[in-house]
N, C-alpha and C positions, 0 to 999 in steps of 0.2 A: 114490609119489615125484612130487614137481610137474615140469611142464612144465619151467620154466627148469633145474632140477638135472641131468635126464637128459638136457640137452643141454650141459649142464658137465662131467658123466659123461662123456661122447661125445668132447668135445674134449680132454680131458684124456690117455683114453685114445690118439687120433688123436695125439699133441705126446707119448706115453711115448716117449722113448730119444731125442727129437729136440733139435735146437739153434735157432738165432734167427742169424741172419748178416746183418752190415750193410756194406756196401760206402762207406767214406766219402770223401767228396771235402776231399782234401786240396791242399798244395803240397809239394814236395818241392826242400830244395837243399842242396844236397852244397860243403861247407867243406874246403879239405886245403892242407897248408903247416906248417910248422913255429909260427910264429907266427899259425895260424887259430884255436888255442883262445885264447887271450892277448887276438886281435883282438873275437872273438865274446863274450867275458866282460867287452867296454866298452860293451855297448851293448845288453846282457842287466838283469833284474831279481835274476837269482840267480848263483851263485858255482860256475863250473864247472872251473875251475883244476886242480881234484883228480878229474874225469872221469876211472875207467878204461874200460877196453874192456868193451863191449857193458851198457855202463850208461848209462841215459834219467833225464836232468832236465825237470822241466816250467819251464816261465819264461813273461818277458813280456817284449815293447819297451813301449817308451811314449815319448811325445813330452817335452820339455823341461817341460812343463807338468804332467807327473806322468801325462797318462793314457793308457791303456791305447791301444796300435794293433796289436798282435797277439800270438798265444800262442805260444809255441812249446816241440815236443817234439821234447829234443834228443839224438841217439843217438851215441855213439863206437864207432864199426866200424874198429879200428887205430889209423891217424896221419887217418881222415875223421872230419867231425861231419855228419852229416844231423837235416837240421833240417825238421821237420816242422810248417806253420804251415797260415792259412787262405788258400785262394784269394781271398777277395773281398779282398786287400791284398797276396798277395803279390810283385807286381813292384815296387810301394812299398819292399818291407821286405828287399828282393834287393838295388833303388838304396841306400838307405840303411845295409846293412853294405860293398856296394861302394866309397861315396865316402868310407867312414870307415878305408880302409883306405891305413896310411902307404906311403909314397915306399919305402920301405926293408924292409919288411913280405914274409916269404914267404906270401903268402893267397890261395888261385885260389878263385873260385865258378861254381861249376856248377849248371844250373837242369834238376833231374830229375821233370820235373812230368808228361813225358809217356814214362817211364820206369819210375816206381813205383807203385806203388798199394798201399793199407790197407785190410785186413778186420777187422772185429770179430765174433768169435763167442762167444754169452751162451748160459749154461744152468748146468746142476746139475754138479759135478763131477765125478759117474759119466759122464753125457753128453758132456762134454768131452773124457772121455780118448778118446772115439772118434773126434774131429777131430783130435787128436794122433798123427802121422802116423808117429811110433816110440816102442815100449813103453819104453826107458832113456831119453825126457825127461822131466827132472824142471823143468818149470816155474815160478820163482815171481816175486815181485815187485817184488827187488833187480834183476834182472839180464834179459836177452834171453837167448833160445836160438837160436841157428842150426843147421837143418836143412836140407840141401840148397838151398842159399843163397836159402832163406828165414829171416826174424827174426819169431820168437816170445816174448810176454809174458803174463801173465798177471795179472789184477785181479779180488780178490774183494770182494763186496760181501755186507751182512746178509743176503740172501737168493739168490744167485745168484752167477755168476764168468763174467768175460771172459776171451777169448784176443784180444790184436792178434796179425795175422799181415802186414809188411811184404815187399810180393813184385814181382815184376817182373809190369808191365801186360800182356805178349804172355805171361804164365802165368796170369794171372785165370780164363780160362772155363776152363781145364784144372782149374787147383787147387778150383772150383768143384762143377765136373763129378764132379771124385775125392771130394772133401772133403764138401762141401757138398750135395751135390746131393738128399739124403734131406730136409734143414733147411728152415726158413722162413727166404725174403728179406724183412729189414724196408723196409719202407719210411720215406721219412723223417719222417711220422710217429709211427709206431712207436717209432723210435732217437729221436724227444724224448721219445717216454713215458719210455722207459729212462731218459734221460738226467734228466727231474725225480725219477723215483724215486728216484735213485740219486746227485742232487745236480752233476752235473756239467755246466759253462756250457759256453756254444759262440758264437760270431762274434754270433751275435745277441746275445749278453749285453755281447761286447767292443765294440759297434758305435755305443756309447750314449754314447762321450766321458766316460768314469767313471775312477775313479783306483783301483787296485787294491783298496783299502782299502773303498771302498764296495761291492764286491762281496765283500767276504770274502775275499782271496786275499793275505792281508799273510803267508800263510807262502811265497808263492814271493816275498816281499820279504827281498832282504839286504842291509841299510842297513849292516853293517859292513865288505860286501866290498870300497866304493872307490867311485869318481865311474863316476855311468851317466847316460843318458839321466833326468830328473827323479828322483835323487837326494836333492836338497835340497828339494824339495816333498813328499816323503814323509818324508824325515827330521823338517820341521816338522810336518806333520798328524800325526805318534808324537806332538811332543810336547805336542803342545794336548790328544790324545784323546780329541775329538770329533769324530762326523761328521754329515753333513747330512741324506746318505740310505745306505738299504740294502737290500739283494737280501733278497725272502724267497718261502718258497714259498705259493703259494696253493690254495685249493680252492673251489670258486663253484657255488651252485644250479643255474647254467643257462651253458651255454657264451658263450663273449668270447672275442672274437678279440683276438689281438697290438695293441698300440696305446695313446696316449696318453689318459687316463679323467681327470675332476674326481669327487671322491667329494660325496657330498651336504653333509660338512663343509667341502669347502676345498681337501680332501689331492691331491694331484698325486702319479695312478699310473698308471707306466708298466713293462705288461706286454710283454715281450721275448720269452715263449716261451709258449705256449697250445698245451694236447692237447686242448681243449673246456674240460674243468668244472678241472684242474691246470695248474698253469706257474709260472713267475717273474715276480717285479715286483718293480721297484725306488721306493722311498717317500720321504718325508720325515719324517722323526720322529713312526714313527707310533706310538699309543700304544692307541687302540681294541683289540680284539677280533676285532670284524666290520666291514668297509669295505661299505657302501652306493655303490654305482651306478648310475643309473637304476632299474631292476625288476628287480637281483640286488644278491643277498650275497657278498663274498666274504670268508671267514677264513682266516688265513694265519700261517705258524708259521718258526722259526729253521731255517735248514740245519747239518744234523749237524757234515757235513763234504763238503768242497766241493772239486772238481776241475774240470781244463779240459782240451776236448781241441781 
């Protein structure tokens, strides 16, 4: 047996029964009032009106101009929505449903950033159930489960399956310690590998001034729900249906870092997310094959299906 096998042997065995755990930096802020889903669903990309308890919409803000300025994952725990965005805008996008809210409006907002915190845990689903902290949860992908007031989900993917676990900040190293504590911490590294494998953008992808549509995410678009934030600039780009550029993923001889590249033709590409030789880039109509850079290749292919977190 060669060298590199027995040491694939090795780790494989080392990683039997274990999990992958990522601790992510989120925002956290908590909507409640009578009138906070009604307020939240003017200034959303999707249609949450028909939100029951303990079921999560993904969505987006965006600016009058159609583009993207953050994601958001929205949870109904009762008569609350917690809304789950990215730090690098979230006090932006805190102002921005505050001063949207009428004179007459019951809407309080609460900023639970230093409150909550999000784990992600990936592996095989025999592995899983052993994160799974009582044998009658049945986990799946419509809905959260609440266990000892924590909130649990689950995301399976072609080859692997996540659990989010939303918990309180001052229970992290505990539930670590209990939970986790056998598992590998990813780093953030790692959680982009995850994440090109497995198709799912992050702040860095939203950060580019793009319009939903060029990133692929016209299904958290619902142009029939009502007037939102750029509305009518995605209702026109439906109906021209054409676009400029587009997110795709790549693969490259030699590692490239994140950043803006000229290709030897002309093309204007700009990668967003780099593990070394995989990531995303966003292009202009491109039609090639293989993109030429300097002294690498990089070839690059359509995403399956595509998520935000």
């Amino acid at each position: 047996m060669h060298l590199e096998n027995v040491v694939a042997v090795n780790r494989l065995v080392d990683n039997m029964g274990k999990c992958d755990y990522y601790i992510h930096e989120c925002s956290f802020t908590v909507a409640e009032g009578k009138d906070s889903i009604e307020h939240i669903n003017r200034l959303i990309t999707s249609n949450i009106k028909l939100i029951s308890n303990l079921e999560s919409v993904d969505t987006l803000i965006c600016n009058a101009n159609g583009r993207i300025t953050d994601s958001l994952q929205i949870l109904r725990i009762e008569e609350q929505l917690l809304l789950l965005g990215n730090p690098e805008v979230a006090e932006n996008t805190r102002k921005l449903i505050v001063s949207g809210i009428h004179w007459n409006e019951d809407v309080r907002i609460m900023n639970g950033d230093m409150i909550l915190s999000k784990i992600s845990v990936i592996g095989s689903e025999e592995n899983l159930q052993k994160v799974i902290p009582k044998e009658n949860i049945r986990l799946n992908e419509k809905k959260w489960f609440i266990y000892d007031e924590k909130y649990f989900k689950k995301t399976i993917y072609e080859e692997t399956s996540k659990i989010d676990i939303i918990l309180r900040t001052s229970e992290i190293e505990r539930f670590i310690e209990e939970i986790c504590s056998s598992n590998n911490k990813l780093t953030k590294e790692n959680w982009n590998r995850f994440r090109v494998e497995n198709g799912i953008l992050s702040f860095q992808e939203y950060e580019q001034n793009l319009l939903p549509s060029e990133l692929g995410l016209d299904k958290f678009v619902d142009l029939k729900k009502g007037c939102y934030p750029g509305q009518e600039i995605h209702a026109r780009l439906e109906s021209r249906g054409k676009l400029k550029r587009k997110i795709k993923k790549f693969n490259s001889d030699k590692n490239i870092q994140p950043g803006k590249y000229n290709s030897e033709n002309g093309k204007k590409i700009n990668i967003t997310t780099s593990t070394g030789k995989n990531g995303f880039f966003i292009v202009n109509n491109l039609e090639e094959e293989k993109i030429k850079i300097e002294d690498l290749s990089l070839s690059h292919e359509e995403l399956d299906s595509i998520e935000i977190c």
